[in-house]
N, C-alpha and C positions, 0 to 999 in steps of 0.2 A: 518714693524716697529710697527702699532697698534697693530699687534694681537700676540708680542713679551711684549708688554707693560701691556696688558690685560691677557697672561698668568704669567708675573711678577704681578701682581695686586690679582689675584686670588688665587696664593701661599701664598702674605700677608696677605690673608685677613686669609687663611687656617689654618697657623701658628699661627698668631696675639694672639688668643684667648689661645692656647697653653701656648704661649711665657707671655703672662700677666698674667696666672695663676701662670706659675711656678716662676715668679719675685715676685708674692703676697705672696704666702705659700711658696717658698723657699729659693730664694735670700735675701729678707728683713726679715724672722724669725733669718737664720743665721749671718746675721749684728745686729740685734738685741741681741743675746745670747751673740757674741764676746763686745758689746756696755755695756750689765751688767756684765760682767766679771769684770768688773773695779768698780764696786758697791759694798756697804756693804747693803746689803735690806734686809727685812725677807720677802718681797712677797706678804703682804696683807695688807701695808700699802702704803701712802704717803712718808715716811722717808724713802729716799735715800740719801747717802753718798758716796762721788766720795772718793777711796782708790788706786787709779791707779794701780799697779803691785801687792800690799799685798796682795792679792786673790792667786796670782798664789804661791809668797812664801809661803804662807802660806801649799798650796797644799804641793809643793815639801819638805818640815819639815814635813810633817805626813805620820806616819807610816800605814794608815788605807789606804791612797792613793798606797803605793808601794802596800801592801798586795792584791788590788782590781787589782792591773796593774798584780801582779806576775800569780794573779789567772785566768786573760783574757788570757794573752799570754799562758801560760799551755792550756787552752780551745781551744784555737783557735790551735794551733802545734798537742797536740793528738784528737781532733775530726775530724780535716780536714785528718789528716795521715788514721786515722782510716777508716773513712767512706769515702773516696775518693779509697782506698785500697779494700775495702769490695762491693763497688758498682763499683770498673772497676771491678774484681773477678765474682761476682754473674752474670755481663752484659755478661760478658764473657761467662761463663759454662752455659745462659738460650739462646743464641745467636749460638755457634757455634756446644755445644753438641746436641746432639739429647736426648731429654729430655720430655718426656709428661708431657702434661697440663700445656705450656710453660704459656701461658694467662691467667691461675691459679695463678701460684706461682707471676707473673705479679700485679696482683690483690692484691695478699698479701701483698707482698714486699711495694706496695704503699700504703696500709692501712694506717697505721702511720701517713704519711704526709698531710690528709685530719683530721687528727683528731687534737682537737686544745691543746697548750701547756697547757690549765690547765684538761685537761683531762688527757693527757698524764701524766703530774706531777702526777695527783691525782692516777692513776694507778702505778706508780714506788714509789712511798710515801705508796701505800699500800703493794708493792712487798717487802720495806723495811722497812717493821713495825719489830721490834725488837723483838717483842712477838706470832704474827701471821703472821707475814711475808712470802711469798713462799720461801722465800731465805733464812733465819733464820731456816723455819722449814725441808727443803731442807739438809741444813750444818748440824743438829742436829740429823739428819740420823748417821752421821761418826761423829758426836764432843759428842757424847748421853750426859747424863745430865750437864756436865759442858757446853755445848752451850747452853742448858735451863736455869741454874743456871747464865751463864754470856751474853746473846745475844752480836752479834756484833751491835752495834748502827751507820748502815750505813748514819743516816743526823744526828747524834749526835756527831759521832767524828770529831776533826778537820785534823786529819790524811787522810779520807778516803772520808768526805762528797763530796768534789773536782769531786772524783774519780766514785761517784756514782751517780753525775748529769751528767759528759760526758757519763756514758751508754746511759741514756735517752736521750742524744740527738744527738749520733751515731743512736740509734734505732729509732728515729724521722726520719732523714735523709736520711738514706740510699735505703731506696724505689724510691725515687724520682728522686735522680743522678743515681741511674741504669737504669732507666727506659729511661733518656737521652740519656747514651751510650749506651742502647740495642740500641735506633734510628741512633744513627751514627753508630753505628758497622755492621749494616743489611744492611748496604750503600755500606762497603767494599765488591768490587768483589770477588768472590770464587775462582776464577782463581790465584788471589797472593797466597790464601794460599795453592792452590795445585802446583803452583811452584815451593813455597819457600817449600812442600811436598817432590816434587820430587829431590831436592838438598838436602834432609837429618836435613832440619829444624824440631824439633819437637814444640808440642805447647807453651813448655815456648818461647821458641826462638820466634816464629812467633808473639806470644804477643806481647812482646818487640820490635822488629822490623819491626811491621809489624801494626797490631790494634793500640798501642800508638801512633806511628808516624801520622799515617792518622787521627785520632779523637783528633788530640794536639790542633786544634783549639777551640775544645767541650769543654778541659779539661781545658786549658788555662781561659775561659769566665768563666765556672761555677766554676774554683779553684778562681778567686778574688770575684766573688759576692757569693758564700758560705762564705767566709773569713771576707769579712764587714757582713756579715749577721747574721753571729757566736757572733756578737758584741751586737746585737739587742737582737737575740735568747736566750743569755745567761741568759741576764738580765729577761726576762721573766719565763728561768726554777728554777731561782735561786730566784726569788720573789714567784712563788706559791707553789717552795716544801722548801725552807731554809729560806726565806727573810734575807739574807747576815751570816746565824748565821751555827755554834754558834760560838759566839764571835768574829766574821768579819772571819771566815776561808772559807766562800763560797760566800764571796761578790766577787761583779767584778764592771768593767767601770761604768755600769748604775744605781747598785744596787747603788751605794756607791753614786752615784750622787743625786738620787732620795731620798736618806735619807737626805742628806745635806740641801737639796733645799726643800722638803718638809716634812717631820719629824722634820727635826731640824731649820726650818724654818730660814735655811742660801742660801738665792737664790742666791745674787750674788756668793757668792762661790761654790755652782752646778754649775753654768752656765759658771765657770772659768774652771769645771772638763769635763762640754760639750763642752768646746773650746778646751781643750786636747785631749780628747777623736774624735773632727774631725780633728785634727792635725795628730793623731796616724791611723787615718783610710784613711784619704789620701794619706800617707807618704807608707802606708803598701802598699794600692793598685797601688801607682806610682813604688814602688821597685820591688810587684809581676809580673806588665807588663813586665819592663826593664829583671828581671830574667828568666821569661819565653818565650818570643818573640822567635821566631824560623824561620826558613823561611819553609814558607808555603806547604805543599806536595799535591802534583793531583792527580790524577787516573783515 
């Protein structure tokens, strides 16, 4: 019974310190943020004004708010499509093919993701310069002087800007979820797939029925924490190559938040688009579980 009681005693103590940090820095910032929601402040004053729900109205009447929601969910649907498709792929062909310098291309593939988002920004901001760009003078090959005479203004247009931050950060990404499922996939025994061989499977088939199924648990974990991630990440590629422009066409969740609250020196109503905004990230990652939950396969 004592040495039940002193291994219960030694867990609390292990825990304890865990448990009181993450209630310091987690639990009560987020009570905090949903507490000025309901505030009209500018942030750097004393004057506070209790507005109860006008924050949140206010949100949903503005059109700056849909355009930052329309431009996340777009983010979040083709990057995760993209680079969750391109890193089972690559895992695939550096994992089952017989391929040299597998620990090479290894190495590459992960490059990107040790490098930081304003590095990366500042390199696809110079790929899309209009006038010296690799990509402008690439096109200018096959468009000759009318693409000199008119460049495409890849972070200029509101059409395309969208379009030209998910490259960079598909291209950010996709090193890193490969290099996951190369891990689970070197797990799968050879013997499936030279059974499912000898019954006439070829390798689209055996992908599908065979690597998916047994790595769903891989895909499952890193498809919802890619997806709240995508929420964070955005905000970051979209502040150091667009900050939200031009003219609100590349804002999102956090850009738009971080103007409100500090630009426009309206904090209670940021803090009403950060109470949305963990509304929308919870909601998403409870719906992603339920959707993808499977029952589980061994080998």
């Amino acid at each position: 019974m004592n040495k039940q009681k002193g291994r219960g005693r030694f867990i609390f103590f292990c825990l304890a310190p865990a448990v009181i940090l993450f209630f310091i820095f987690m639990i009560i910032p987020t009570i905090d943020v949903f507490r000025m929601s309901m505030f009209k402040w500018g942030g750097y004053t004393d004057e506070k004004t209790f507005v109860g729900l006008q924050n949140f109205q206010k949100l949903f009447q503005s059109d700056k708010f849909y355009q930052a929601f329309q431009n996340s969910i777009l983010l979040i649907v083709i990057v995760t499509i993209v680079t969750f498709g391109l890193a089972l792929l690559f895992a695939a062909m550096l994992t089952r093919e017989k391929i040299k310098g597998q620990n090479f291309y290894r190495v590459i593939f992960y490059i990107p993701n040790i490098l930081s988002v304003v590095v990366i920004s500042a390199i696809f901001s110079a790929i899309y310069d209009p006038n010296q760009g690799l990509l402008n003078s690439f096109l200018n090959l096959f468009r000759g002087q009318n693409g000199i005479d008119n460049p495409i203004l890849w972070l200029g247009s509101q059409k395309i800007v969208i379009y030209s931050i998910v490259i960079a950060m598909i291209w950010q990404a996709i090193g890193y979820y490969m290099v996951m499922y190369m891990a689970s996939m070197a797990n799968i025994p050879e013997s499936l797939y030279e059974a499912a061989s000898m019954e006439g499977a070829g390798r689209i088939k055996q992908f599908f029925t065979i690597t998916i199924p047994l790595i769903w648990t891989n895909i499952r974990t890193t498809l919802t924490f890619f997806i709240i991630s995508t929420i964070n990440m955005s905000f970051l590629f979209v502040k150091a190559m667009t900050n939200g422009g031009p003219d609100g066409a590349s804002s999102v969740f956090l850009s738009y938040m971080y103007q409100e609250a500090y630009t426009n020196s309206s904090y209670g109503y940021g803090m009403a688009i950060g109470v949305m905004v963990f509304l929308f990230s919870f909601a998403l990652a409870g719906v992603l579980n339920a959707v993808t939950k499977r029952e589980e396969l061994e080998f």
